[in-house]
C-alpha positions as a Markdown table, in Angstrom:
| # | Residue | x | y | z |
|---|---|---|---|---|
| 1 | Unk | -15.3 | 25.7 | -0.9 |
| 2 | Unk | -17.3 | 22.4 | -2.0 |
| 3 | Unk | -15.3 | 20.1 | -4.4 |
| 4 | Unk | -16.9 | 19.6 | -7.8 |
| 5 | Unk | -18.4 | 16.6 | -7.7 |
| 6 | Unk | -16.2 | 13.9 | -10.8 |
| 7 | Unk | -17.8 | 13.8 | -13.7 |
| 8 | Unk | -18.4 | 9.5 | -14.0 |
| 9 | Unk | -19.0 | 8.7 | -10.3 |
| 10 | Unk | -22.4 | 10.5 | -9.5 |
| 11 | Unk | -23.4 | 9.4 | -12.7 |
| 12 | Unk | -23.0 | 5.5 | -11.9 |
| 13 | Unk | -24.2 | 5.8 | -8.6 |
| 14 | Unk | -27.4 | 7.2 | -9.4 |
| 15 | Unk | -27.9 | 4.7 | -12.1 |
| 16 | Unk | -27.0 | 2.0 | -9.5 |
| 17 | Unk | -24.0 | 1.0 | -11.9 |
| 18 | Unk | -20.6 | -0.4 | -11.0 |
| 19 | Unk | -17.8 | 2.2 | -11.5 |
| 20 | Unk | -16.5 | 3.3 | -13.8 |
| 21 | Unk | -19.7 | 2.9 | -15.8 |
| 22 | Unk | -19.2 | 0.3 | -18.8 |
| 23 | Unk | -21.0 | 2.5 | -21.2 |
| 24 | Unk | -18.4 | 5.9 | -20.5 |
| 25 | Unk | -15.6 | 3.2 | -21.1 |
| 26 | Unk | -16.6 | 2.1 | -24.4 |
| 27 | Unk | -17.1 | 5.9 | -25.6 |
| 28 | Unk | -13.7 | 7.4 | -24.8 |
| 29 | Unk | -11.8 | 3.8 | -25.4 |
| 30 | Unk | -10.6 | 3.4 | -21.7 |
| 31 | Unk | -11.0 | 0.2 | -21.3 |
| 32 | Unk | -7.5 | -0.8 | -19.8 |
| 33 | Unk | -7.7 | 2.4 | -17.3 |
| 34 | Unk | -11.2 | 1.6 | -16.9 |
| 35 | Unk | -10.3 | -2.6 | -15.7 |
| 36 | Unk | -7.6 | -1.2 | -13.8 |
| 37 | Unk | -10.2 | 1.2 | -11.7 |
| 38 | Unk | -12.3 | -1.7 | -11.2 |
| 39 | Unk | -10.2 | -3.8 | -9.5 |
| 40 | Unk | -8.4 | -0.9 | -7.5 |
| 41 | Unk | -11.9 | 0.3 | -6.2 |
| 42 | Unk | -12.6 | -3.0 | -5.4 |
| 43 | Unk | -9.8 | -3.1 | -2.5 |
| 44 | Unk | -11.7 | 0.0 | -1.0 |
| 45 | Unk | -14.7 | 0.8 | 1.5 |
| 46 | Unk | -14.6 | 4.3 | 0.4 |
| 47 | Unk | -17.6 | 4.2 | -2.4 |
| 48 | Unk | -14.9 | 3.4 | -4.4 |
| 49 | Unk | -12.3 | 6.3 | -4.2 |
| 50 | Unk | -8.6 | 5.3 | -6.1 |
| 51 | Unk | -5.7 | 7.2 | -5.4 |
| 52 | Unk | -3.9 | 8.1 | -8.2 |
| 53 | Unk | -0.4 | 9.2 | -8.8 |
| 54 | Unk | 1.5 | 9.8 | -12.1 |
| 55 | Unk | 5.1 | 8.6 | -12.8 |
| 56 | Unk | 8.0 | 8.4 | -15.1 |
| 57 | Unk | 10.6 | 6.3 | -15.3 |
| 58 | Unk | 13.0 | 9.4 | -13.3 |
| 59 | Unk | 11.5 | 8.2 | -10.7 |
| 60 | Unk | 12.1 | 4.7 | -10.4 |
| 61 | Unk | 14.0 | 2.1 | -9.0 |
| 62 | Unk | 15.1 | 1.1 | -5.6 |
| 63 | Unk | 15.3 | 4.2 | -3.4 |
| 64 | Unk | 14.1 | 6.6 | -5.9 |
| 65 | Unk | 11.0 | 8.7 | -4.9 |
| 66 | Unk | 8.5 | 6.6 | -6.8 |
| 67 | Unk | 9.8 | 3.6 | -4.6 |
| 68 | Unk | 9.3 | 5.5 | -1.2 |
| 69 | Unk | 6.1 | 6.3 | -2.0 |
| 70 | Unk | 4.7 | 3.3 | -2.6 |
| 71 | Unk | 6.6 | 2.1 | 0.4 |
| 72 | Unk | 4.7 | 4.5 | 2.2 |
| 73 | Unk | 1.3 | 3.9 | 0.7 |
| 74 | Unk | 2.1 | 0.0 | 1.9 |
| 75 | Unk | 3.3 | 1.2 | 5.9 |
| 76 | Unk | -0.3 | 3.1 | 5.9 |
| 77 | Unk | -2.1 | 0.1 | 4.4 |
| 78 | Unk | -4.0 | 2.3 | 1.6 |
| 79 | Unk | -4.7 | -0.4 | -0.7 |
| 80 | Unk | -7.3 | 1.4 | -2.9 |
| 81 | Unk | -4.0 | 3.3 | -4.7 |
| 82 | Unk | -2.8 | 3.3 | -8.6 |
| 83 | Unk | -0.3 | 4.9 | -10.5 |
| 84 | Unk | -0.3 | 6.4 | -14.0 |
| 85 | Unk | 3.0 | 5.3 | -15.2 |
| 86 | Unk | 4.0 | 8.0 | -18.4 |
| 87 | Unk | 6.1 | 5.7 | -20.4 |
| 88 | Unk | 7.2 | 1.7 | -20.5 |
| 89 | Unk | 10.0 | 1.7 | -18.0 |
| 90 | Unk | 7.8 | 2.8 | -15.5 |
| 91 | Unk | 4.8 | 0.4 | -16.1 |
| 92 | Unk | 7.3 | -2.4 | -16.3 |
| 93 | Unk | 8.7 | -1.8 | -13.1 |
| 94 | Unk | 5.5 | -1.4 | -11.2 |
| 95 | Unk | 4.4 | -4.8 | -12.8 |
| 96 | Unk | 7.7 | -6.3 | -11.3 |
| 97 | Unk | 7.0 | -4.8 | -8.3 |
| 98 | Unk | 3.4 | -6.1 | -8.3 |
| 99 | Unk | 1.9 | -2.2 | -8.0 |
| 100 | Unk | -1.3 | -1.8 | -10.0 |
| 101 | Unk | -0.9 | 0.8 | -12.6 |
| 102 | Unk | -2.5 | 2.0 | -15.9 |
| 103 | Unk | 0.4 | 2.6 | -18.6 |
| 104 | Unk | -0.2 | 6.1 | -20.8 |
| 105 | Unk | 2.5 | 6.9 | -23.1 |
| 106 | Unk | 2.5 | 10.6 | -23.0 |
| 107 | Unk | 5.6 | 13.4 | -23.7 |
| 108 | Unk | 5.6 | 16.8 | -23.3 |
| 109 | Unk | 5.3 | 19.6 | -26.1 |
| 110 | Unk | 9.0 | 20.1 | -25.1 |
| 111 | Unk | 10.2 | 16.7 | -25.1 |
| 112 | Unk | 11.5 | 17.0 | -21.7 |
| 113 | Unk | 10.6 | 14.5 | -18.8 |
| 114 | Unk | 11.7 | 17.0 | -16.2 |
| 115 | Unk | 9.8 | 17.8 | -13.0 |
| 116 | Unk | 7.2 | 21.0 | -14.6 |
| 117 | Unk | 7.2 | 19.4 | -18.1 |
| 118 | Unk | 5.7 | 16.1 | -16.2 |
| 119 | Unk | 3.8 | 17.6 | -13.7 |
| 120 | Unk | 1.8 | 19.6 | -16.9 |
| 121 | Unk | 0.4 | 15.6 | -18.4 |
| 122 | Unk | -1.5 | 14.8 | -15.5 |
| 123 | Unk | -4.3 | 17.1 | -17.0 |
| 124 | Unk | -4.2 | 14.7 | -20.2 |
| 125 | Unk | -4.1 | 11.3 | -18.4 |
């Protein structure tokens, strides 16, 4: 099947715009995530694609899974990569460790930062 085209970067490109469009960033209040995209893109030839993954702090630290991710993303030079970190531990880690992230506090209905509960908040990020 085809993907369904995202909803901000056909509209900026056919208004000759820079993404993500100044104008959609002012009208959901997104201007951190919206800086951080910027300059992300920016490191990209790939009309400017970001990867994004989402974190929390579980994850973390030297060795954890988080870490070897990143490590990996480095060995395969994808530059054009961002993570969403899901509380303050994480963001302040990834600013130590000089990864560009967007920090958005979020917690399950349940509380819980296991695995599934996590996994559900990428849909509100």
């Amino acid at each position: 099947p085809t993907p369904r085209p995202l909803n901000w970067l056909p509209a900026a490109a056919a208004a000759g715009e820079a993404w993500p469009r100044q104008a959609d960033c002012e009208a959901h209040a997104l201007q951190p995530l919206c800086t951080t995209l910027r300059t992300v893109a920016r490191r990209t030839a790939h009309g400017g694609e970001v990867l994004a993954a989402v974190s929390n702090k579980n994850l973390v630290g030297p060795g954890g899974a988080l870490d070897l991710f990143l490590d990996g993303l480095n060995s395969a030079n994808i530059t054009h990569a961002l993570v969403v970190a899901l509380d303050e531990q994480t963001g302040t880690w990834l600013g130590r460790r000089g990864t560009a992230f967007y920090e958005r506090r979020l917690v399950s209905r349940t509380g819980s930062t296991d695995n599934h509960a996590t996994a559900g908040l990428k849909f509100a990020v």
